[in-house]
N, C-alpha and C positions, 0 to 999 in steps of 0.2 A: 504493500500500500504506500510505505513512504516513499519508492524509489514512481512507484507512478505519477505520484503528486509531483517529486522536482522534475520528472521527464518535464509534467505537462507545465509546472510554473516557467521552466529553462525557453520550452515554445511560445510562450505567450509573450515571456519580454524579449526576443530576438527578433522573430519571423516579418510580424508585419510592420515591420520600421522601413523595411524594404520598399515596400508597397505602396506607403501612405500620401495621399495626396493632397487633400484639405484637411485642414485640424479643426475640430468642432467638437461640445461635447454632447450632442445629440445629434441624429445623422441629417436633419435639416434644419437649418435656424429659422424658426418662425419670421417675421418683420414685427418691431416692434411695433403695438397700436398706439392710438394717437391718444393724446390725455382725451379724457373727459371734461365737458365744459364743469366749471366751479360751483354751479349749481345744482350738481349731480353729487357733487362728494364737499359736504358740509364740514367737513375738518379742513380742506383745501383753503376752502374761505378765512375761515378761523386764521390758519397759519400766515395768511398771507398781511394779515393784521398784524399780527406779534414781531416780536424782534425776533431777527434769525437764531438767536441762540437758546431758545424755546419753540418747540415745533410739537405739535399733537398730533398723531394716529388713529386708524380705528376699522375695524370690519364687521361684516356679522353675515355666518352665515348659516341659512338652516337646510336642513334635510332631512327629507320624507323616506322612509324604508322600510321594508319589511324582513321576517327573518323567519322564511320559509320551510318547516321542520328543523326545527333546531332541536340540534344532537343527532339528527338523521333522525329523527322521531315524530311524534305527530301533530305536538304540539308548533303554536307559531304565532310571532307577535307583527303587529304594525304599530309605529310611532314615530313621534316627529322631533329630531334634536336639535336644539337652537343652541349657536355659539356665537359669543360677542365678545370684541378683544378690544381694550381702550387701552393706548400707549401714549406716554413723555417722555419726550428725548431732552436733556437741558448741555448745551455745551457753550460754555462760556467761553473757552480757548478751542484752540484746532486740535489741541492735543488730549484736550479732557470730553468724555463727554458719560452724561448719565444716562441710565432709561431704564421706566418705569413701567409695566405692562398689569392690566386685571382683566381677567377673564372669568365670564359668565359661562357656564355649558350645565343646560337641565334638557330632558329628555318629558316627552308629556304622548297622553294615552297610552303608554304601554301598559301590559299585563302581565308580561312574564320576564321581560327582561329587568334586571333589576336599577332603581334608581338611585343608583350610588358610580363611581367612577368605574368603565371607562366613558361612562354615558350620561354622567352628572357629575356638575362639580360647581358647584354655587359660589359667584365670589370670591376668589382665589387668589393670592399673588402668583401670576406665572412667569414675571421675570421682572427682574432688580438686579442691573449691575454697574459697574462704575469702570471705563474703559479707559485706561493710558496711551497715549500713541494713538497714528491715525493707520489705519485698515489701508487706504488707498496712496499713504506717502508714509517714506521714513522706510525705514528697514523691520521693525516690527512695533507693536503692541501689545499691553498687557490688558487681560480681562477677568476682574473678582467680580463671585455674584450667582444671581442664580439666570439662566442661561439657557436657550435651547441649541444642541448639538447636530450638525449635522456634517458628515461626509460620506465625499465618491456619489453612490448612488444610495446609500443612505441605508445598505441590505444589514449593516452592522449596529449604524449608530443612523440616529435620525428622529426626529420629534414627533413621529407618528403622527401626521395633523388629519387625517382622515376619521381619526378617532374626535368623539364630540369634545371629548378634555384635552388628549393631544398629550405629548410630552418633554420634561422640563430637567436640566442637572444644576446643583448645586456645584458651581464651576469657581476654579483658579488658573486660567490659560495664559499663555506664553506661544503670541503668533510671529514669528520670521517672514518676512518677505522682499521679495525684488524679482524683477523681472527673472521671468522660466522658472520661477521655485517657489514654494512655500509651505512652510514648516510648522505645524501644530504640536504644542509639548502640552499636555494638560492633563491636572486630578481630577475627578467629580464623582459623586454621589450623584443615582437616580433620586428624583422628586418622589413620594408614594401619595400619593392622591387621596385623599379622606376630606368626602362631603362634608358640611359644616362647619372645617377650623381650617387655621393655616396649614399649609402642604408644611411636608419636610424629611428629610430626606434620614434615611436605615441607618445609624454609626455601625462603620466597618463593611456597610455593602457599597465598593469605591471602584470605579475602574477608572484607569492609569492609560495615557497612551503618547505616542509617537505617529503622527501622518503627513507627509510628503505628498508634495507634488510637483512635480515637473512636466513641464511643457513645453521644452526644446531639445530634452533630449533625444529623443524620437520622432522624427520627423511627421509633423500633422497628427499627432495623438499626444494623449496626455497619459503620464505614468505615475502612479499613486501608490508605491511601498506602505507599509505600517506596521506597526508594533503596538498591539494593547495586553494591557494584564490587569484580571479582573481578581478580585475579593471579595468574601463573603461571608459572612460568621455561619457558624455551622449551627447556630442555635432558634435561627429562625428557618420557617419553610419558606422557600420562594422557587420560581416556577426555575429559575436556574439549577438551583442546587436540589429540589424533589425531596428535601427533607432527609439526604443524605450527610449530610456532616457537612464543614467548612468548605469552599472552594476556593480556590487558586490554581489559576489558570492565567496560561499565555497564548494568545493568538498573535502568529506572523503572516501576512499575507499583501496579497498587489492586485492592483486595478489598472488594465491599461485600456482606453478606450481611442478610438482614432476613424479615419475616415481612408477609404483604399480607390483605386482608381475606376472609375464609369458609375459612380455614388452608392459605390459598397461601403457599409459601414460595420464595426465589430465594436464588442462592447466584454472583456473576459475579467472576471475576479476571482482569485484562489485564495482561501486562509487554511491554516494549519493550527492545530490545537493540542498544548501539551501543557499537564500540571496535574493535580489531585484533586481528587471530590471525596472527603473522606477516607475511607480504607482504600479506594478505588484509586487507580491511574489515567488521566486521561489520554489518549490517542484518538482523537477525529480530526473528519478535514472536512472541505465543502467546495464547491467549485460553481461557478457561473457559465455559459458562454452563449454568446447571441452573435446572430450575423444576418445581416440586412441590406437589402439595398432600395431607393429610390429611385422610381420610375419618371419620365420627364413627358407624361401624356397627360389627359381632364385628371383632375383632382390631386395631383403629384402622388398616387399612394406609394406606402411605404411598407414594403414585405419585410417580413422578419422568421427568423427561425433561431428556438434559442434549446438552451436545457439547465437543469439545475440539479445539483446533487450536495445530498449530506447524509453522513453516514451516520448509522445507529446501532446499537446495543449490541455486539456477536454473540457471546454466550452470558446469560444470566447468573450464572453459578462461578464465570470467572471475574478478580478482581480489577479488568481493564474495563474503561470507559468509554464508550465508542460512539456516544450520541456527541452529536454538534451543539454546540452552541451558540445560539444564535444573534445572542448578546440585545440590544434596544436598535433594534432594526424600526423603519418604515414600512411595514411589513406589505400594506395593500397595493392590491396588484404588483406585488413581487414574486409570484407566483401563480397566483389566481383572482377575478376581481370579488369570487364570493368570499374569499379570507378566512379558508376553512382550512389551511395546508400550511404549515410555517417550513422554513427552511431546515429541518431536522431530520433524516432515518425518509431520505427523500430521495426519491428517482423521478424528475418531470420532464417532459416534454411540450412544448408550447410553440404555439404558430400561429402568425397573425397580422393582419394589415390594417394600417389606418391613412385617412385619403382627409385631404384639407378642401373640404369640399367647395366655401367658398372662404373670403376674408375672416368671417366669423365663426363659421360652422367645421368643427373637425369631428368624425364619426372613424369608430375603430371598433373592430371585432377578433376574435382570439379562439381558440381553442386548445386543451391543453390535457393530458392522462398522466393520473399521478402513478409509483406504486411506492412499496415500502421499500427503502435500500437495504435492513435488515429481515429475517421473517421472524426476530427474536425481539423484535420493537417495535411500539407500538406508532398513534398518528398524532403528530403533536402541532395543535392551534397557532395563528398568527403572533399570538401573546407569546409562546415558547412553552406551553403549559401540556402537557400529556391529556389528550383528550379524548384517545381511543387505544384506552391500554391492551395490550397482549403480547407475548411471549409465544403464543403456541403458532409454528410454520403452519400447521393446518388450515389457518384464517385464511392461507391464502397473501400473494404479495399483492395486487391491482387493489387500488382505492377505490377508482371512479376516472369520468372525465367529466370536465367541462367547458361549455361554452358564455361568451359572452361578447354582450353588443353593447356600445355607449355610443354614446351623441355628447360633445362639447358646443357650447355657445360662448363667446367672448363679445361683448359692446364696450369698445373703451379699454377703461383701466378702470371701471367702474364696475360692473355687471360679470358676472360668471351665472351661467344658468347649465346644466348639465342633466343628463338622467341617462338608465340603461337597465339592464336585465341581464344577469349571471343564474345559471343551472347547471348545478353537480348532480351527474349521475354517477349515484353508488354503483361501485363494482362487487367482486365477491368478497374481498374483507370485509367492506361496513353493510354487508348483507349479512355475512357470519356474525360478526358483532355486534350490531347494531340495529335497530328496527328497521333499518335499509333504505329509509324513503328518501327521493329526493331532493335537495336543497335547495331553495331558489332564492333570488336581492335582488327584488328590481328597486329602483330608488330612483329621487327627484331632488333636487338641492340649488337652490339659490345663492350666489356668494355676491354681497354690498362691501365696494373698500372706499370709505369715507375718503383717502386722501389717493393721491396719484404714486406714493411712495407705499411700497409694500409691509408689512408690519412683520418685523423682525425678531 
């Protein structure tokens, strides 16, 4: 296993350097849209009154969804979850600046799903921090505070904003930068989410990291190395550690993404995983790869084919560790858009195109068959939680498949309006395990961004 993994890492950062023709980090650049007039976005107005060195923010957005036999079973809820984010930025110098963030997220008519975080979260502080240095000049920055994280494509670490509450680190970062490089050194503590008081974050559950990036090395793609190592007290249960004892863990891994010639594009990520869970050792790994290309006929569409793998549990009765870890990824639509599958004790396959139909309008569809990478591990949720346990081979390795259709709308920098329709069909595992029914999300969502500046 480990000599397959550095074959395949040694191919990823050599082969297509060769090749690469335009640097992009998605395989076509949208145009930006044009602002919105002032009267559309009511903090715009505001701001433009104030002195520059006070500036207000703000969005909200809700959506309509349903949750179509949940647990493959028979039950099923609809309900509608509204999110409002109010921010102040205060920077009195080019070099200081503060910002202040509160967010609203409650969920209403449900019946089954429950009204506590990741679907409610009343009143919150979701970020407070105080920055050194500027992001766009100087050679780095420092950031204390509480923070949302986000790198690469976000499959690792990333604020989950799909989610109605979304997520947040208690952060101490140390940003490098300069032209073709840039360097992330930082500690944090995830936020834990509990409806009615202030958020805050687990003493001792900490991840650590190092992430890179380069964007001249390789010509027309960008290369993203990293080093995290995470922590975790063995006294609490949490969906990482299953109630196994302490963890400590190290993941190494790279992201190289680029653009190839006649508007081929690739997109490959590999991590590696080694440290202890308890008695246990760990050895897992995971891997990405997607390859695509852009057509130059009506609607520009853009074909893709990709696959995803993590490895799971080998033998139950030995003391090695083999599930992945999938750490505070962005999880939806990382593998599927129903977000019944997380990146753990996974074999996918996925393929799919999306066409820009007009200025506004982009529509994409997908199809995708999961199985188990282990037959000795179970199906673990986008959360990273174990949610279809088994050990026994006889269940069978095929999960299901699924399809899925969206429709995007853009007006401005004001307006997002979106909806769509995801359906997993169970295969013979979660027919063996589980009541078998299939899962269906179709959903509707409106997103209002009071200013022309995005809320960070």
């Amino acid at each position: 296993m480990r000599t397959a993994y550095s074959l395949a890492l040694t191919w990823i950062t050599v082969l297509p350097g060769a090749w690469a023709q335009q640097y992009m980090f998605v395989p076509t650049p949208v145009p930006e849209a044009p602002a919105a007039p002032s009267w559309a976005m009511p903090l715009q107005t505001l701001d433009q009154k104030l002195p520059k060195w006070i500036q207000f923010n703000g969005m909200y957005r809700n959506r309509l969804e349903m949750s179509g036999h949940i647990g493959f079973a028979k039950g099923s809820d609809t309900y509608d979850l509204s999110q409002l984010r109010l921010q102040m930025a205060i920077q009195p110098f080019h070099w200081l600046r503060l910002v202040g963030e509160t967010q609203d997220a409650r969920v209403f008519f449900n019946s089954r799903i429950p009204s506590r975080p990741p679907y409610q979260n009343t009143w919150d502080v979701r970020q407070a921090f105080v920055e050194l240095g500027a992001d766009k000049e100087g050679w780095f920055d420092v950031i204390a505070g509480r923070q949302m994280l986000s790198f690469g494509e976000e499959r690792l670490i990333g604020p989950s904003d799909w989610l109605d509450q979304g997520r947040t680190f208690d952060v101490a970062r140390l940003d490098l930068h300069h032209p073709g490089f840039r360097t992330a050194v930082f500690a944090s503590s995830v936020v834990l989410a509990r409806d009615g008081v202030i958020d805050h974050h687990l003493e001792g559950n900490n991840l650590y990291g190092i992430y890179n990036s380069f964007d001249k090395l390789i010509p027309h793609a960008v290369l993203e190395p990293y080093v995290l190592w995470r922590v975790a007290p063995g006294n609490v249960k949490l969906a990482e550690n299953q109630g196994h004892g302490k963890l400590n863990e190290t993941t190494t891994g790279v992201r190289l993404a680029g653009t190839l010639p006649r508007n081929f594009d690739y997109n490959v990520e590999m991590a590696l995983q080694r440290g202890s869970l308890g008695v246990y050792s760990i050895e897992s790994w995971a891997g990405h790869w997607k390859f695509g290309k852009r057509f130059g006929v009506a609607a520009s569409p853009h074909v893709f084919i990709e696959s995803n793998y993590a490895t799971g549990n080998q033998n139950p009765a030995s003391h090695d560790w083999n599930t992945f870890d999938q750490i505070y990824p962005s999880a939806h639509d990382k593998l599927d858009f129903a977000d019944q599958v997380g990146w753990k004790n996974i074999v996918q396959v996925r393929t799919g195109v999306d066409e820009k139909v007009t200025k506004q309008w982009t529509l994409t569809q997908t199809y995708e068959s999961f199985w188990r990478a282990s037959l000795y591990d179970g199906l673990y949720g986008t959360s990273g939680a174990l949610s279809v346990a088994s050990t026994n081979p006889a269940n069978g390795r095929f999960i299901g498949q699924e399809l899925d259709a969206i429709a995007n709308y853009k007006w401005r920098k004001a307006v997002e309006l979106g909806f769509g329709y995801a359906h997993l069909f169970t295969g013979a595992f979660l027919n063996r395990t589980t009541a078998g029914r299939d899962y269906n999300y179709p959903f509707i969502y409106l997103t209002f961004n009071m200013t022309n500046v995005e809320v960070h």
